[in-house]
C-alpha positions as CSV (number, residue, x, y, z in Angstrom):
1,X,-29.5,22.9,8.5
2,X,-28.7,25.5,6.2
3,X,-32.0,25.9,4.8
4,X,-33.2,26.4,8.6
5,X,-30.3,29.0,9.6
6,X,-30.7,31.1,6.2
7,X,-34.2,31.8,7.1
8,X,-33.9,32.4,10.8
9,X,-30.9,35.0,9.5
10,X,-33.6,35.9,6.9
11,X,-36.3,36.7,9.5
12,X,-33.5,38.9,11.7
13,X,-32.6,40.7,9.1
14,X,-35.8,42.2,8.0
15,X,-36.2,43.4,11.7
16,X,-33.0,44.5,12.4
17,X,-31.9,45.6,9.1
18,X,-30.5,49.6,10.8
19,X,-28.6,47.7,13.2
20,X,-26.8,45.6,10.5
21,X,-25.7,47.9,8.7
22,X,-24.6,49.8,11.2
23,X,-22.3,46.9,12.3
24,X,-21.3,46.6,8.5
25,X,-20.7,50.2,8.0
26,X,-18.3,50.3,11.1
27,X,-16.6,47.1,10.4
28,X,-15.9,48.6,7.0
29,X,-14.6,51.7,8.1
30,X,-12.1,49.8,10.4
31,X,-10.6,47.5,7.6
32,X,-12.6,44.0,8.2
33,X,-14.1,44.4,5.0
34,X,-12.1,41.4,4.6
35,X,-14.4,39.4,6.9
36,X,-17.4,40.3,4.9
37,X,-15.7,39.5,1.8
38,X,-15.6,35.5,3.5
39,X,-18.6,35.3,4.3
40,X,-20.3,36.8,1.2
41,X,-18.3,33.9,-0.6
42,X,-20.6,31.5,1.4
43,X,-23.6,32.8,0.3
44,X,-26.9,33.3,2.3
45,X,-29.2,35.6,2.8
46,X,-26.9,38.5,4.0
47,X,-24.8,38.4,0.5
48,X,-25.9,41.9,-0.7
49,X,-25.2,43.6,2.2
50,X,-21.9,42.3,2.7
51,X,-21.1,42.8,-1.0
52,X,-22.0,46.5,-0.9
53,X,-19.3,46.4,2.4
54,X,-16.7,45.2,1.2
55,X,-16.3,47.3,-2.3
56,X,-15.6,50.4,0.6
57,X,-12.6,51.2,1.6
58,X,-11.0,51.5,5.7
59,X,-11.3,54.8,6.7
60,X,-7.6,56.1,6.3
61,X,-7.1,57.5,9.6
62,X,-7.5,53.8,11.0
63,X,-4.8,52.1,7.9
64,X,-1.5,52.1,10.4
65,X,-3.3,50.3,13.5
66,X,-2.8,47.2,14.3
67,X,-5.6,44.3,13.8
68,X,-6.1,44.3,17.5
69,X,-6.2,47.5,17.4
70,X,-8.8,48.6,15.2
71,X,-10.5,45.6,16.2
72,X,-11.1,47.0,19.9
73,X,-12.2,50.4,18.3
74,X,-14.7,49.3,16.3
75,X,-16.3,46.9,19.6
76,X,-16.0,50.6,21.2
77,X,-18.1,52.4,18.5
78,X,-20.7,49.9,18.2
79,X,-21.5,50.0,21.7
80,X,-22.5,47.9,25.1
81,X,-23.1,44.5,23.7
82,X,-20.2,44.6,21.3
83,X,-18.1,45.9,24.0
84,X,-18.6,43.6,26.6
85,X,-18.4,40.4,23.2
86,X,-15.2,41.7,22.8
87,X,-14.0,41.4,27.1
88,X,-15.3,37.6,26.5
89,X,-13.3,36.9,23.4
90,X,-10.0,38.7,25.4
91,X,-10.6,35.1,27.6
92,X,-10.3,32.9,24.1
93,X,-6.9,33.3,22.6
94,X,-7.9,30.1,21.4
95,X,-10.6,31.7,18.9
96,X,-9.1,35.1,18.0
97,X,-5.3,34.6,19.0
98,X,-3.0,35.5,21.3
99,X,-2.6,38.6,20.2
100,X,-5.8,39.8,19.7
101,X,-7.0,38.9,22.9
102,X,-4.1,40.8,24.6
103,X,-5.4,43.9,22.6
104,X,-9.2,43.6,23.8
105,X,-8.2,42.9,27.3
106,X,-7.9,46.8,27.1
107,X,-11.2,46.8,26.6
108,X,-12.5,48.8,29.8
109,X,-14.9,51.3,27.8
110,X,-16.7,53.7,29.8
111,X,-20.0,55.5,28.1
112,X,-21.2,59.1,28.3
113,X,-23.2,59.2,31.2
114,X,-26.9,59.4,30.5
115,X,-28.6,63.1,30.2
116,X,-29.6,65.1,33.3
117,X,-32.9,63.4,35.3
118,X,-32.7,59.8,33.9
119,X,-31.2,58.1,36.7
120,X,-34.0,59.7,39.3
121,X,-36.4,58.7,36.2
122,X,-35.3,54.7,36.4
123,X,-35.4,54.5,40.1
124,X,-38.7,56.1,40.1
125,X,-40.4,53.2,37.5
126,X,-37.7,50.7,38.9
127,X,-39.2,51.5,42.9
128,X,-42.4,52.6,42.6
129,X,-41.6,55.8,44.3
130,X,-40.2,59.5,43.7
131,X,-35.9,59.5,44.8
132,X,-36.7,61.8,47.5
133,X,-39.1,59.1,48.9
134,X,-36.7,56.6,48.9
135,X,-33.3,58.5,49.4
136,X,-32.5,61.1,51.8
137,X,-30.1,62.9,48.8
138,X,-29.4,61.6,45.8
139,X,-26.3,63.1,44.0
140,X,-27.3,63.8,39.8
141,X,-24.0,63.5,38.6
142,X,-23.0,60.2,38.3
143,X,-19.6,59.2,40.2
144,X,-18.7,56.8,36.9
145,X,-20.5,55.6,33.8
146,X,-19.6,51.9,32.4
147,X,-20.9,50.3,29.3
148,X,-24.1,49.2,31.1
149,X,-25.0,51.6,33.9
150,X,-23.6,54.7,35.7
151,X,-23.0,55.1,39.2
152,X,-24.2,57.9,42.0
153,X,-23.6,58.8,45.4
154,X,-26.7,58.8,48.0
155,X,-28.0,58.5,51.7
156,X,-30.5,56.3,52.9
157,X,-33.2,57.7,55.1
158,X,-31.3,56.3,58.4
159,X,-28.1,58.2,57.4
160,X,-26.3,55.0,55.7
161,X,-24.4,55.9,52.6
162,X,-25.0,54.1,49.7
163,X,-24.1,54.3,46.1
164,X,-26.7,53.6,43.1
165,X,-26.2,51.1,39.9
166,X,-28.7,52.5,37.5
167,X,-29.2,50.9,33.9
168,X,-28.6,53.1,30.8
169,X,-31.3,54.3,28.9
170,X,-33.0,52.1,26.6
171,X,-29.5,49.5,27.3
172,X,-31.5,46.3,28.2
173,X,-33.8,46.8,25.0
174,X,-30.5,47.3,22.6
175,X,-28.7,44.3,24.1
176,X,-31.5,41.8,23.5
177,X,-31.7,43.5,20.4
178,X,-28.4,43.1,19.5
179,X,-28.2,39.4,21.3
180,X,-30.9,38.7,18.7
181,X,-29.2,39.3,15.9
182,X,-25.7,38.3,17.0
183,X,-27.7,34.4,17.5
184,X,-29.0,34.5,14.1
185,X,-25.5,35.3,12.5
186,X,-23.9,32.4,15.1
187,X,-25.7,29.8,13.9
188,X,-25.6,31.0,10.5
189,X,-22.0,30.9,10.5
190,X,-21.9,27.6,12.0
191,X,-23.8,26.5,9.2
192,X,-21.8,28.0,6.6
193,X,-18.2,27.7,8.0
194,X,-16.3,25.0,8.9
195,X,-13.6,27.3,10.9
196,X,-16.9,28.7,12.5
197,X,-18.4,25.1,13.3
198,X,-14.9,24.0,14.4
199,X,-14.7,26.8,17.0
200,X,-18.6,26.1,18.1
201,X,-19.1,29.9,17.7
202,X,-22.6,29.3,18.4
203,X,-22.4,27.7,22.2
204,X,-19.6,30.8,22.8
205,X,-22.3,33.1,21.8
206,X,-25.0,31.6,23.8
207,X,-23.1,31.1,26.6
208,X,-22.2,35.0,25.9
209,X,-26.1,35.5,25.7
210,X,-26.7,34.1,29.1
211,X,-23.8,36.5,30.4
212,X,-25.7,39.4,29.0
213,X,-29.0,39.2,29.8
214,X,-27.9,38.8,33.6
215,X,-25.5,41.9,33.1
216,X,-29.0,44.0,32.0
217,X,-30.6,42.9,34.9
218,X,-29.4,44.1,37.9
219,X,-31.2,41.6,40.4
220,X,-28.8,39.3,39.4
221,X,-25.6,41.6,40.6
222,X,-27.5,41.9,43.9
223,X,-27.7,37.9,44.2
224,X,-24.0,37.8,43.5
225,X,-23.2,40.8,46.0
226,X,-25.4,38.8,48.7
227,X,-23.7,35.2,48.0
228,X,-20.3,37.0,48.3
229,X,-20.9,38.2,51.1
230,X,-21.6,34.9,52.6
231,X,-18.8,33.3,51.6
232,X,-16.5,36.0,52.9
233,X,-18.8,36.8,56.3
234,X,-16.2,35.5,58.6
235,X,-13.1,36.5,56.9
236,X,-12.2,40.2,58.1
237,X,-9.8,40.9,55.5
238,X,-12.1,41.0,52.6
239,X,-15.0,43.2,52.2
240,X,-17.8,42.6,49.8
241,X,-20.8,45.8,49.8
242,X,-23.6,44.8,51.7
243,X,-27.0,44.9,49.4
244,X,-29.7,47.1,49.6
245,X,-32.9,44.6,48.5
246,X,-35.4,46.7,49.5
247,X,-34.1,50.1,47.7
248,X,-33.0,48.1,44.3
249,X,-34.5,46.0,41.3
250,X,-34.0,45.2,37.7
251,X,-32.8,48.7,36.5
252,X,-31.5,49.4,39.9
253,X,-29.4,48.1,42.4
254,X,-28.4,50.3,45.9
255,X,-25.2,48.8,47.8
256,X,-23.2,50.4,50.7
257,X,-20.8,53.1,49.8
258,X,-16.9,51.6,50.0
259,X,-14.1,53.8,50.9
260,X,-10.3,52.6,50.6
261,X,-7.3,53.6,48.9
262,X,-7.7,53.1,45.2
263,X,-5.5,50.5,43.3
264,X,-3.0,51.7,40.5
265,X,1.2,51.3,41.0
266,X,3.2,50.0,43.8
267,X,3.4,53.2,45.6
268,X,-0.3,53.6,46.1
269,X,-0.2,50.0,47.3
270,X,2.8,50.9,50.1
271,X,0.5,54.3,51.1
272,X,-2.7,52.4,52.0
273,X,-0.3,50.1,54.5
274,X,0.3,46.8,52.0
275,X,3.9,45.5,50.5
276,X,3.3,44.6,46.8
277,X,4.4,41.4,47.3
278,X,2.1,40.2,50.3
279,X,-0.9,42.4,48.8
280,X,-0.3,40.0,45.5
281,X,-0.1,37.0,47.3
282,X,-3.2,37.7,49.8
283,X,-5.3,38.6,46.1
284,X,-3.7,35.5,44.5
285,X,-5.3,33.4,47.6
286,X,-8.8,34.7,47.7
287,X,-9.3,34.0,44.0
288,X,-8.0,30.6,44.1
289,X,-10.4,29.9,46.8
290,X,-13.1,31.5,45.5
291,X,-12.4,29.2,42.0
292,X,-11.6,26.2,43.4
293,X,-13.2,25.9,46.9
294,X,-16.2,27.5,46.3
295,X,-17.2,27.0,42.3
296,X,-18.3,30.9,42.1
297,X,-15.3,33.5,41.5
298,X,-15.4,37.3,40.4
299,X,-13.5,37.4,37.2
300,X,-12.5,40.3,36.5
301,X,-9.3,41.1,38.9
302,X,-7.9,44.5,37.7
303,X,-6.8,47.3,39.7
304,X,-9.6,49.5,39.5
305,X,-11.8,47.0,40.9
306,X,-10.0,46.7,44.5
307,X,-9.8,49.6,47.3
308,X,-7.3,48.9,49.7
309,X,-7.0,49.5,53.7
310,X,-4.3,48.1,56.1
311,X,-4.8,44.7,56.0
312,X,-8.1,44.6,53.9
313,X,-9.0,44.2,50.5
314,X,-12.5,45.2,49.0
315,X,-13.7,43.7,45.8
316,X,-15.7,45.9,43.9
317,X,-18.2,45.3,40.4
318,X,-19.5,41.4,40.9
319,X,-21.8,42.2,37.5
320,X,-19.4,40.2,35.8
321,X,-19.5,36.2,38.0
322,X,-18.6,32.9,37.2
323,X,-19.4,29.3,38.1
324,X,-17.3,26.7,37.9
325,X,-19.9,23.6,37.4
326,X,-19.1,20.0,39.3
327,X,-18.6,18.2,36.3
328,X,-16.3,20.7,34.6
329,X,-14.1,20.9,38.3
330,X,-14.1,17.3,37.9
331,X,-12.4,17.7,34.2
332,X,-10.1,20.3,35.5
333,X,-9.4,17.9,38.4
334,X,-8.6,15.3,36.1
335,X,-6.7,17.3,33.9
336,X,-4.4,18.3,36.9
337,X,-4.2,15.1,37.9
338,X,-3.4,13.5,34.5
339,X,0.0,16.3,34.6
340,X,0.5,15.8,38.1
341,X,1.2,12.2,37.3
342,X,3.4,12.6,34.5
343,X,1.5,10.5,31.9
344,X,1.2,12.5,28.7
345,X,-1.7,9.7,27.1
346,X,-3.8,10.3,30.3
347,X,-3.2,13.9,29.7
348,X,-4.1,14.1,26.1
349,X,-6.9,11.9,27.1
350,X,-8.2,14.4,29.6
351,X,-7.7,17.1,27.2
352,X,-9.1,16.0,24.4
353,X,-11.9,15.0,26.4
354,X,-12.3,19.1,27.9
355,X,-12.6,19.9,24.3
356,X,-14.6,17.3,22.8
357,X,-12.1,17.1,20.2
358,X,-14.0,16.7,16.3
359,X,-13.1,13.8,14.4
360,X,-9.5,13.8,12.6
361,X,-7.7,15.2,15.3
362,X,-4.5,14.0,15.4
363,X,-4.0,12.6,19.0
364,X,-0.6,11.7,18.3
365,X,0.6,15.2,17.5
366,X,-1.3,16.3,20.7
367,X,0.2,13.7,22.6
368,X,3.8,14.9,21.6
369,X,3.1,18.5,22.4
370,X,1.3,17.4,25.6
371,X,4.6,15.5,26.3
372,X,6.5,18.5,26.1
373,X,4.0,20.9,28.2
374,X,4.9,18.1,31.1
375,X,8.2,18.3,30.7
376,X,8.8,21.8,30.7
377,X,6.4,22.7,33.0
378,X,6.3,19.6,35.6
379,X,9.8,19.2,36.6
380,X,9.6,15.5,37.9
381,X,7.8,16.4,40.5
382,X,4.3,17.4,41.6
383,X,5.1,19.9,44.2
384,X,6.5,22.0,40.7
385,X,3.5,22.2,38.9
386,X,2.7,25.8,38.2
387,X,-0.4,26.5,37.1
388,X,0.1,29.8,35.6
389,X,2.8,28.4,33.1
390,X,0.5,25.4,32.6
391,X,-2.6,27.8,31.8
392,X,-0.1,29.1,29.5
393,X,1.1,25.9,27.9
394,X,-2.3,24.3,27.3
395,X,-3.9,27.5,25.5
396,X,-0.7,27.2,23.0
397,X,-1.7,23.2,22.5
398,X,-5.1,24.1,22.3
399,X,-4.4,26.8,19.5
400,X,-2.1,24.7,17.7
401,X,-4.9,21.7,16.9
402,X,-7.7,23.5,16.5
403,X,-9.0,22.8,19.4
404,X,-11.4,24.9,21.4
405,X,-11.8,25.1,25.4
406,X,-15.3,25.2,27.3
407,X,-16.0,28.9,28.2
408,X,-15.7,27.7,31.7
409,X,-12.4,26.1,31.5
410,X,-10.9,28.7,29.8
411,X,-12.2,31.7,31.9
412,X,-10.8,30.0,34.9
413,X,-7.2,29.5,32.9
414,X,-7.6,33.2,31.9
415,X,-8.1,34.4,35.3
416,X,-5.1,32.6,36.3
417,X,-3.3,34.2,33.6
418,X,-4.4,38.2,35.0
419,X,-3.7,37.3,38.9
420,X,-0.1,37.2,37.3
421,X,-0.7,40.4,35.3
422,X,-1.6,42.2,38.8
423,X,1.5,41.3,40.0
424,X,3.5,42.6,37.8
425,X,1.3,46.0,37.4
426,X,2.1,46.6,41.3
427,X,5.9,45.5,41.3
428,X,5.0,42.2,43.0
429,X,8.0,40.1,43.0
430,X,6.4,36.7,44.6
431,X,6.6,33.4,43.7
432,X,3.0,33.0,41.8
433,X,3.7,29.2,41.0
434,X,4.2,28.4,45.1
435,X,0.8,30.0,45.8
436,X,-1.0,27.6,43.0
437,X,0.6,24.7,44.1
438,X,-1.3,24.2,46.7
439,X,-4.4,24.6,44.9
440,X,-3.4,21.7,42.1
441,X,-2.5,19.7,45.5
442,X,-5.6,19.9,46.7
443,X,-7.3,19.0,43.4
444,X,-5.0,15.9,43.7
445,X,-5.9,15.0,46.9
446,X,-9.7,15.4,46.4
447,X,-9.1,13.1,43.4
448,X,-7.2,10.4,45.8
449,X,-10.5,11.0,47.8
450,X,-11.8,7.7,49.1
451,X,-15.1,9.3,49.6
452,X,-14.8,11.2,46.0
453,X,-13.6,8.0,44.6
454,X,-16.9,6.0,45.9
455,X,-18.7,8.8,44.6
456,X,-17.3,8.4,41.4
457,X,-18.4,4.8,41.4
458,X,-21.5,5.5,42.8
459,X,-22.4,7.9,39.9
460,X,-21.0,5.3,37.4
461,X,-22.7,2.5,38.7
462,X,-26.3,5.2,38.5
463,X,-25.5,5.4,35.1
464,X,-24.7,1.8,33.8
465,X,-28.4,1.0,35.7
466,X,-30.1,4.1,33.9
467,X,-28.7,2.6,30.2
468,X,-29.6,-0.8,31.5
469,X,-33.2,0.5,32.2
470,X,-33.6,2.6,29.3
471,X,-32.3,-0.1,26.4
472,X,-34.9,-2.2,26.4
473,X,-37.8,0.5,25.9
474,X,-35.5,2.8,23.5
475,X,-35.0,-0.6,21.3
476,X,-38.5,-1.3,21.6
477,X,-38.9,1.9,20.3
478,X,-37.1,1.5,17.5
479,X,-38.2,-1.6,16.6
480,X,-41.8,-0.3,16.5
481,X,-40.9,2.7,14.8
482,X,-39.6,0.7,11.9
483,X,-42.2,-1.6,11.7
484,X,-44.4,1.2,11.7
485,X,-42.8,2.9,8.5
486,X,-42.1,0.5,6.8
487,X,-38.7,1.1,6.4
488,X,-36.9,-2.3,6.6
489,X,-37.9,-5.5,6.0
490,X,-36.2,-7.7,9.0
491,X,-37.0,-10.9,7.7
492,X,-33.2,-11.7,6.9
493,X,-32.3,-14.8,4.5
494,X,-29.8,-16.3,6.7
495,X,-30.5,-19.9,6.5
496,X,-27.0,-21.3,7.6
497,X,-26.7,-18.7,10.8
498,X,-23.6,-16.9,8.7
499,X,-24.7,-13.4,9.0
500,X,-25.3,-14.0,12.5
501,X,-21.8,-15.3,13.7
502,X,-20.2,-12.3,11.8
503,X,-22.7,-10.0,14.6
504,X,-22.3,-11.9,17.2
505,X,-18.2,-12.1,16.6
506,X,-17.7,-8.6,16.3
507,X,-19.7,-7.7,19.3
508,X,-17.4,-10.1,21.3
509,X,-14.6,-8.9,19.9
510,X,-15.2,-5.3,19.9
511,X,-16.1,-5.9,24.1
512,X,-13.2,-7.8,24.4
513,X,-10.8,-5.2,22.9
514,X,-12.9,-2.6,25.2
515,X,-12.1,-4.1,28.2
516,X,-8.3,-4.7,27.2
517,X,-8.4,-1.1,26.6
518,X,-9.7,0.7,29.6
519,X,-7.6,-1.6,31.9
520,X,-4.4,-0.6,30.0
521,X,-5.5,2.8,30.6
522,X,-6.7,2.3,33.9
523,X,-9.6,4.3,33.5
524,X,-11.3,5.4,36.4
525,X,-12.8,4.7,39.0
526,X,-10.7,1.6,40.0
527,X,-10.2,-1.8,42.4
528,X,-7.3,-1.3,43.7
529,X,-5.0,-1.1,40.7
530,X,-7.9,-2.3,38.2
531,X,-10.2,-0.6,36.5
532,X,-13.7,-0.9,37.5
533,X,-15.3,0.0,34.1
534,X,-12.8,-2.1,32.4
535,X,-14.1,-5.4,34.9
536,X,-17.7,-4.2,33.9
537,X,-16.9,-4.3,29.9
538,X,-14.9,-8.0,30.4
539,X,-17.9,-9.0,32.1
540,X,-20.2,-8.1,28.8
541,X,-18.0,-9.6,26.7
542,X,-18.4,-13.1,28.9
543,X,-21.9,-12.7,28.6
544,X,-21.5,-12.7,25.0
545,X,-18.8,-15.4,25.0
546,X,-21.8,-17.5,26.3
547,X,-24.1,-16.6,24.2
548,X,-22.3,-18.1,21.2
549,X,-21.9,-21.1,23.2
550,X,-25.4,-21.4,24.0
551,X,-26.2,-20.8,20.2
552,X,-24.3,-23.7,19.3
553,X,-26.3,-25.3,21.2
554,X,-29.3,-24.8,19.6
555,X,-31.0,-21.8,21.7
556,X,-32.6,-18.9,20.2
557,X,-30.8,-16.5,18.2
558,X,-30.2,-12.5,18.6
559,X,-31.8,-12.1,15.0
560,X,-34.4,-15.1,15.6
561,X,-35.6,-13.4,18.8
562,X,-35.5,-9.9,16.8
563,X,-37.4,-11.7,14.0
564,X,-39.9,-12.8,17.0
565,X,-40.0,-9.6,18.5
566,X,-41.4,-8.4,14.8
567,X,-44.0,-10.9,14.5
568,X,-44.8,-9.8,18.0
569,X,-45.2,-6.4,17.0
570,X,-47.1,-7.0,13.3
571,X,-49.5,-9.2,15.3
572,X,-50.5,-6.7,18.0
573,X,-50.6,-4.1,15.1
574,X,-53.8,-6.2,13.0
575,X,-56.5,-5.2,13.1
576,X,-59.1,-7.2,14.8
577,X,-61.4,-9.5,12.8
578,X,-65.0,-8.7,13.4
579,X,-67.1,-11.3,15.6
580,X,-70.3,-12.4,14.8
581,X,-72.6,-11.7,17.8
């Protein structure tokens, strides 16, 4: 692994050797020579550059800033793809810390705006045709520039007004660039660093990769405008801009022109017609339905993204989407409903199964601080479950065992967590925690489902029949495969049946203690109070209980018919003896 990951960095770093130290040289300059310094001491294929790094010294200027600080500069100076790494780690305190991520939340860089004549330039390659062909004006100064693209007024030929997303120049080639590299170094790391490996830096950065190359291509903001816009169709208090297909692409994206009051304190909140407090609430609402209703939010709820008009709310900027998946609503749903019960095992269970917890975690420790999260945060009662403070709470467990949250999970926690912030930036003095509550009762009750919990057992029961398909072919496999190398001889010496007893004594025992466990537990889906999974297990463990039986009694063997099986096998493999004709 090691081997494979030093070359792949190898092979990077001999095309993209400018860009590195580039990266290097401003990492230097803003004190995180440090971080060279680490990884130098693993070795690999990058060891003389970071060497030469780290014997510099941080550029003076920079000395009395705080880590966070200097930390968002540097993601400034090196550009787009840094930039927008650095909004995605704000979401993980649970990688960088709490404090850190509070620092690159700040993070809302905005980028010289291309020279004169590119924009027209882009739309010309991006359509096919001149900007006079396919606008009736087209405004050259851009109305804002963000990391990725800059913004300007137009008309349509039918009088609509419009405003144009148009890529910066060359931006889509330096992200992939840069996502090339920043992959390499991932898995590097991974292999390299156990706090690295721990953290899965490599799956954040892919799932970061995937984020980018949609953010570079603008047909997918279009997609996202035009699904919006669905789901908000009959609800005449949120506006979404309508689309422009035909006049947009992959560098280029037209949408309807949005006017509104713009977002920035309580008192431009009271002039456009709104009371902080309902304005926060309504804002709370749509998001939590967007999230848990409809498994596709807009995640980024600041003030600038919002115009306001009496009574209506338009949502700007849907580059930046998430999903929430079925199966990860389903943890979160569990999770919720694990608190909402009060039961700190199920809860650490739940957890620990979000974060696919590595080996020697200590689910003990977990469980006490768990324990704690429910009381604090619970009350002794599931109409007090607020799932701000229990975003809050679960990010501090999570930090505190090394634990690391699915980029989904967490992004949905961190959303949570600014819906507050918005509240507070306006004035808002609501009760945040009654306007969740709801949403964790509905999670509850979708749980309690009887339809969801036959669906449960539906998919359970698909895949106890897809293992029961697949064992026999995967074992035959195996069985060949050996036989085939050469690399076991199965012909045990085992003349008085002792070695198989042993086999045949664990397996009952360890299906026994299975089934004790997951009834104790009762796991999921269930009978009535009894879990189903737990019946299945008991049942295997009959089955085996009979087997002995029947082995006393003089039947075949598991390791006779195994040694069976092999002749089987060896014989088909012969070759044929020639016939005489």
């Amino acid at each position: 692994m090691n081997a494979d990951a030093d070359l792949d960095l190898l092979g990077v770093l001999v095309t993209r050797r400018g860009r590195l130290l580039e990266v290097a040289d401003v990492l230097r300059r803003y004190g995180f020579a440090s971080i060279a310094t680490q990884l130098e001491s693993a070795g690999g294929p990058g060891r003389h550059v970071v060497r030469s790094v780290a014997d510099r010294l941080i550029d003076p200027a920079l000395a009395d800033e705080s880590a966070g600080e200097r930390l968002r500069g540097a993601l400034t100076e090196l550009g787009t793809t840094a930039i927008k790494l650095g909004q995605l780690l704000s979401l993980r305190p649970d990688i960088v810390g709490a404090q850190i991520a509070a620092e690159l939340v700040e993070l809302r860089a905005g980028v010289p705006a291309d020279p004169r004549g590119h924009a027209e330039a882009t739309v010309r390659d991006g359509l096919g045709a001149e900007v006079t062909e396919v606008f009736a004006s087209f405004d050259p100064e851009p109305l804002a520039s963000g990391s990725v693209a800059q913004v300007h007024r137009a008309t349509l030929h039918d009088g609509s007004r419009v405003v144009v997303k148009v890529l910066h120049r060359d931006v889509r080639r330096r992200v992939l660039e840069d996502l090339e590299l920043l992959s390499a170094l991932s898995v590097w790391a991974e292999a390299v660093s156990p706090t690295a490996h721990r953290l899965r830096f490599a799956a954040v950065v892919a799932d970061f990769d995937t984020g980018m190359r949609g953010a570079v291509d603008l047909r997918a903001e279009l997609a996202n405008l035009q699904r919006f816009g669905a789901i908000f169709a009959d609800d005449d208090g949120v506006r979404i801009p309508r689309a422009q297909p035909g006049q947009s692409s992959s560098a280029v994206l037209t949408m309807e022109e949005m006017t509104g009051h713009v977002l920035t304190d309580a008192a431009s909140v009271r002039e456009a017609g709104w009371t902080p407090d309902v304005l926060a609430t309504r804002t709370a609402g749509i998001y939590l339905t967007m999230m848990f209703r409809h498994g596709i939010y807009h995640t980024d709820p600041h003030p600038g993204n919002f115009l306001l008009d009496p009574g209506v709310i338009t949502i700007l900027d849907f580059g930046d989407v998430a999903r929430l998946s079925t199966s990860r609503r389903r943890e979160l749903e569990d999770l919720v409903a694990s608190v909402g019960s009060g039961d700190p095992r199920a809860t650490t269970d739940a957890l620990l199964a979000i974060t696919d917890a590595p080996p020697g975690t200590d689910a003990v420790e977990v469980q006490d601080d768990v324990e704690s999260l429910i009381t604090d945060h619970l009350e002794g009662d599931i109409g007090a479950l607020d799932l701000t403070l229990l975003a809050r709470g679960l990010s501090t467990v999570v930090q505190r065992h090394h634990l690391s949250l699915p980029g989904e999970i967490a992004l949905v926690l961190r959303v949570i967590a600014l819906l507050q912030g918005l509240a507070a930036d306006i004035g808002a003095d609501i009760d945040l925690p009654a306007i969740t509550r709801p949403f964790a009762l509905d999670l509850l009750r979708r749980r309690l489902d009887p339809r969801e919990a036959l669906g449960r057992a539906v998919r359970t029961g698909r895949a106890w029949e897809r293992l029961v398909e697949s064992l026999p072919g995967e074992l035959t496999s195996l069985l060949q495969q050996v036989v085939r190398d050469g690399g076991a001889d199965l012909n045990i010496r085992d003349p008085d049946g002792i070695a198989e007893r042993i086999v045949d004594g664990i397996l009952t025992a360890a299906f026994v203690l299975s089934a004790g466990e997951l009834v104790s537990r009762a796991v999921p889906p269930k009978l009535g109070s009894i879990s189903v999974p737990g019946l299945a297990v008991a049942g295997f463990a009959l089955l085996r209980y009979r087997a002995l039986h029947a082995r006393r009694a003089g039947a075949p063997t598991a390791i006779a018919r195994l040694r069976l099986a092999e002749r089987v096998v060896r014989a088909a493999r012969r070759p044929t003896p020639p016939t005489d004709d």
